[in-house]
N, C-alpha and C positions, 0 to 999 in steps of 0.2 A: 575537642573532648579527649580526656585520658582512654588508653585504652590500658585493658588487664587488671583497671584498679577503679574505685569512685574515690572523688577528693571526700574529705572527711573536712569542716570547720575547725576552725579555733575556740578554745572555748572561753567566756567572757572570763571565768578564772585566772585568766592572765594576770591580772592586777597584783591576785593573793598571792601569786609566788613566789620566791625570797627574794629580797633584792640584791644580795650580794652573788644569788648564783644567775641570775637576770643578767647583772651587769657585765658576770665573768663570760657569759654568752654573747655579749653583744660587743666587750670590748673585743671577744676574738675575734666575731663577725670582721670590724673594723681593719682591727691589724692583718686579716688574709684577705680580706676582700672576699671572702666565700663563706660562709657556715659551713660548707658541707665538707672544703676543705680542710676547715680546723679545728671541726669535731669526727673523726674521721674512725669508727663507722658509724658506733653505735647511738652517739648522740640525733644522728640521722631519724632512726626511728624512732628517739624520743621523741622529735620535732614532730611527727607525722601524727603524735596524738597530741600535740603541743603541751601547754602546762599540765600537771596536774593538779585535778580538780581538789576543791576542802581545801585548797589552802595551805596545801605542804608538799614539800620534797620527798621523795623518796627515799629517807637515809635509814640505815640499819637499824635494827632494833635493836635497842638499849643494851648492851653489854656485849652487841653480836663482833664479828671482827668479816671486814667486807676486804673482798680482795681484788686488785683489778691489775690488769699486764697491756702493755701498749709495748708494742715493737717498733722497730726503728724500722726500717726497708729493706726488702730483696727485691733485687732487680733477675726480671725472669721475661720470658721469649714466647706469644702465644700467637698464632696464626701471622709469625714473620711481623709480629709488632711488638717493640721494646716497650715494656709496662715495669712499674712497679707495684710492688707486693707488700700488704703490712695484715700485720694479726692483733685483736683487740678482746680481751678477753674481762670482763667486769661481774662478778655476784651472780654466775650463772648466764650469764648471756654473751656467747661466741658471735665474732665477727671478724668477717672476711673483706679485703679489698684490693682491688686490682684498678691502679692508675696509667693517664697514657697523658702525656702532657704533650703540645706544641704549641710554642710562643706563649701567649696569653690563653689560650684554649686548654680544659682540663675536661678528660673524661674521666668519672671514674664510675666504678661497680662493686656495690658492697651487698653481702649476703650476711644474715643476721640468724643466729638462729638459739634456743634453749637447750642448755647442757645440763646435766647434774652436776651441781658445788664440790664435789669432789672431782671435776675436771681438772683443776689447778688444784696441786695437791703440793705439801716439801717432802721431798726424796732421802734429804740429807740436811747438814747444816750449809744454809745459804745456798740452796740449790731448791730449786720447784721443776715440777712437769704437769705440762700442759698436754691431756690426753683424753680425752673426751671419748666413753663411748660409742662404738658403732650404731648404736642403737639409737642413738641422740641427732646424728650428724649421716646417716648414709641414706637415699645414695649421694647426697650433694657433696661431704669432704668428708678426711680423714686426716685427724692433725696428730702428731707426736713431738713437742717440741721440750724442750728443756733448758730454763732459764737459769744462768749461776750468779750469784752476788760478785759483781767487783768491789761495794764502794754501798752507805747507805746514810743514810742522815735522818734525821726528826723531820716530820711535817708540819708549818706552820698552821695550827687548828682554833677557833675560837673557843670550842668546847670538845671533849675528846682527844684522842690521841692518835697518832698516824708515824710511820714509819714508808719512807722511800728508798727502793733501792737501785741502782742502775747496775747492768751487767750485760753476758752475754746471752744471744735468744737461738739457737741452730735444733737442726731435728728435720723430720719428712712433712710433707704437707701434700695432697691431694685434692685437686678441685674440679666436681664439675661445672662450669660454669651455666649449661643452658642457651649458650648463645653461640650462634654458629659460628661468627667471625672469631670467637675464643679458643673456642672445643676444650681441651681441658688441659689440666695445670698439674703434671706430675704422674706418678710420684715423686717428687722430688727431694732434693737433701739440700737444704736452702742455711744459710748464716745470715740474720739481720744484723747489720750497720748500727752502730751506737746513732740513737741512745735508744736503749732498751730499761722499760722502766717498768718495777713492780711495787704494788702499796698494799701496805695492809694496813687497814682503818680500825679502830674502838671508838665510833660513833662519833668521827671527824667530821667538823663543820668549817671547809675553810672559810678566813679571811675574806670582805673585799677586798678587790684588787687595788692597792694603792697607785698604781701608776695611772695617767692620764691616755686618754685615747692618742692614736697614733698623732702625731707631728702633721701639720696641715687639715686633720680632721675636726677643725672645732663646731663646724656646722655639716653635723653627719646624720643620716637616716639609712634604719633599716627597714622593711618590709618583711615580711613574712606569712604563708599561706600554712596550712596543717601539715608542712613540710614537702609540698610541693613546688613551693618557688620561693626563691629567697634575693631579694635585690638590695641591693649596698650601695647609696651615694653619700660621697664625700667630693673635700677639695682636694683629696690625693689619689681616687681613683672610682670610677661605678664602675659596679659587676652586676653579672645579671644570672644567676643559676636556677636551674629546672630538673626538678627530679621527679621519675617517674616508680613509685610505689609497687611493685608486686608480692603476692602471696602466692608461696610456693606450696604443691602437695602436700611434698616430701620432704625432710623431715617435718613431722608434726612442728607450727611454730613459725617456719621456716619464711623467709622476708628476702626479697632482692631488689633494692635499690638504684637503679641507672641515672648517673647524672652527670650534665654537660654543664659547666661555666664559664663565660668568657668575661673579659675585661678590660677598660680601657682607661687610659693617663692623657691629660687631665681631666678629674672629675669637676663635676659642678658644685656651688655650693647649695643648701639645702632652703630655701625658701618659702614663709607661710604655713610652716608645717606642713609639706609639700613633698611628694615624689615622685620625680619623673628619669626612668634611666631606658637610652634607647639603646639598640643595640644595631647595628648598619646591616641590609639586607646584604646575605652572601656571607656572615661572618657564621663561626660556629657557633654563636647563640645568636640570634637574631631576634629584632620584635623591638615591642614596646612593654613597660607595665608603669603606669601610675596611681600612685594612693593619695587620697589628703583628708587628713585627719577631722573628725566631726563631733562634736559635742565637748565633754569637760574630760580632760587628759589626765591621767595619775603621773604627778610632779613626784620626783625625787631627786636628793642632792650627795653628795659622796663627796668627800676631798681627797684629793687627789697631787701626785708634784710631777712633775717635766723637767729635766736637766737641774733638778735641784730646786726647784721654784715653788709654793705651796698655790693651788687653783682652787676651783669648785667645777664640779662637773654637775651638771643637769641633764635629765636622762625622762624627757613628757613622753607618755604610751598611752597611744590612743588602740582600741580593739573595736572603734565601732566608723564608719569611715566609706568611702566610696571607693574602689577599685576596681579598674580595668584591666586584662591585660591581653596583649596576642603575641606568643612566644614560642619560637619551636628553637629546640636543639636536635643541632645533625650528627647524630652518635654513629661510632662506625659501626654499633650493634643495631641501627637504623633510628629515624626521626621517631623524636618525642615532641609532644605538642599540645598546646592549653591557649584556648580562647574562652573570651566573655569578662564576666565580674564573680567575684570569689571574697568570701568575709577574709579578712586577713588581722594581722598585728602591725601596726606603723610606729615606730623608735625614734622620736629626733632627741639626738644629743648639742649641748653646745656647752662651752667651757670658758670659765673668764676667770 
């Protein structure tokens, strides 16, 4: 059983949600072998409520202009353990993360929390600061950071318009983490590593993804729990990631995220509409979790090209299904762990 948190379902709404923002989730799944590594933070706690319900995305209102900052890395030093550090900032909602990677094993820890829209504000031409209230963010952080335009271009949008920019991200940052093994993060005077990247939206709807799932993936499945477990089999690699959910006090809002992923090469391929990825007792994720899909699946097809080549990608979602699982991760912030059956989401892709 979780502790600090109750899992929360999926909700059968899965089906209604876009398909091109569906697919851009799951071809990242693919290509990192993690979700939680490649939506890194805030998309985390999307997952934890999974789709949303009625049938639609959450995109800005008609005329609005959405602003969102993804940081590159700082590499920073807590309890004599080399981590790295990135900042995520989208439409009001700040997010923190602290990674610790070895070999194949990833821990990380993200803290999510609601800011006022004038946190990210422009200072100057091609310059914004990222400054959020005390009031918003303490006692958990205190961020002052300020990002400058190098470089920016047009966003590829189906409808609306978007503007990207890459630059620099530096400024103070302050965290308390809540966890022993961390203790806290600053204050410090930190420079992220390109790429640093800022967007402003006027009610941008990107594009599917044109490209094909990764190379050897053509028989791939994902799983997915209300963002509690997220497992990836393909023939280029299964992972197995477990995150455990908290709600903090303080600030009002406030979310802390602990998750452990490990992974291994070669994956299997995906059979039956079938998922099965183990992971070997003694590893840093460890266990079992298998899903196999039941009843009538929502089929969908995308074209897609590979080294130049034109495909079809099929992308069946099943939400209603049998799932087991028994899986702990050994965080050095201590074991996380989930056993039994759990409604989940099951993804098989295949490509011809």
């Amino acid at each position: 059983m979780w502790d600090s948190c109750e899992p929360r379902v999926v909700e059968e709404g899965a089906q209604m949600f876009p398909s091109r923002l569906r697919r851009a989730r799951f071809v990242a799944a693919l290509a990192s072998a993690s979700l939680v590594v490649a939506t890194i933070p805030l998309a985390v706690v999307a997952a934890s409520a999974a789709e949303p319900q009625g049938g639609g995305a959450r995109l800005p209102a008609m005329g609005a202009v959405s602003v969102g900052l993804t940081s590159g890395t700082a590499d920073v030093n807590l309890g004599r353990l080399a981590m790295v550090f990135r900042v995520t900032y989208q439409d009001g909602e700040l997010g923190l993360s602290l990674e610790h990677t070895a070999g194949t094993a990833v821990e990380l820890h993200t803290w999510t929390m609601k800011v006022p829209a004038s946190s990210l504000a422009s200072v100057s031409s091609g310059s914004w600061r990222l400054a959020p209230p005390s009031s918003s963010t303490a006692p958990l952080a205190k961020v002052s950071l300020t990002f400058a335009a190098t470089s920016h271009e047009a966003a590829a949008c189906v409808t609306g318009t978007a503007t990207d920019y890459t630059g620099t991200l530096k400024g103070q940052v302050t965290l308390t983490t809540g966890l022993k093994v961390f203790g806290r993060l600053g204050p410090s005077a930190l420079s992220f590593s390109a790429p640093n990247m800022l967007e402003l939206g006027h009610d941008c709807l990107p594009p599917t993804p044109s490209t094909c799932a990764p190379a050897k993936a053509a028989d791939s499945a994902v799983f997915m729990t209300a963002g509690y477990a997220v497992a990836v089999q393909s023939r280029l690699s299964d992972s197995l990631t477990l995150n455990r959910i908290t709600k903090l006090g303080t600030p009002k809002g406030a979310v802390r995220i602990d998750s452990g992923t490990a992974s291994r090469r070669p994956g299997e391929a995906v059979t039956d509409h079938s998922l099965l990825v183990t992971m070997p007792k003694g590893s840093f994720v460890s266990g079992t979790l298998s899903d196999e899909g039941s009843g009538q699946p929502l089929v969908e097809t995308f074209s897609c090209t590979r080294a130049g080549a034109k495909h079809t990608e099929t992308i069946e979602t099943w939400v209603a299904g049998t799932t087991s699982l028994d899986v702990v991760a050994h965080l050095l912030s201590g074991s996380v762990s989930l056993a039994g059956s759990t409604p989940g989401r099951l993804d098989v892709i295949s490509i011809t």
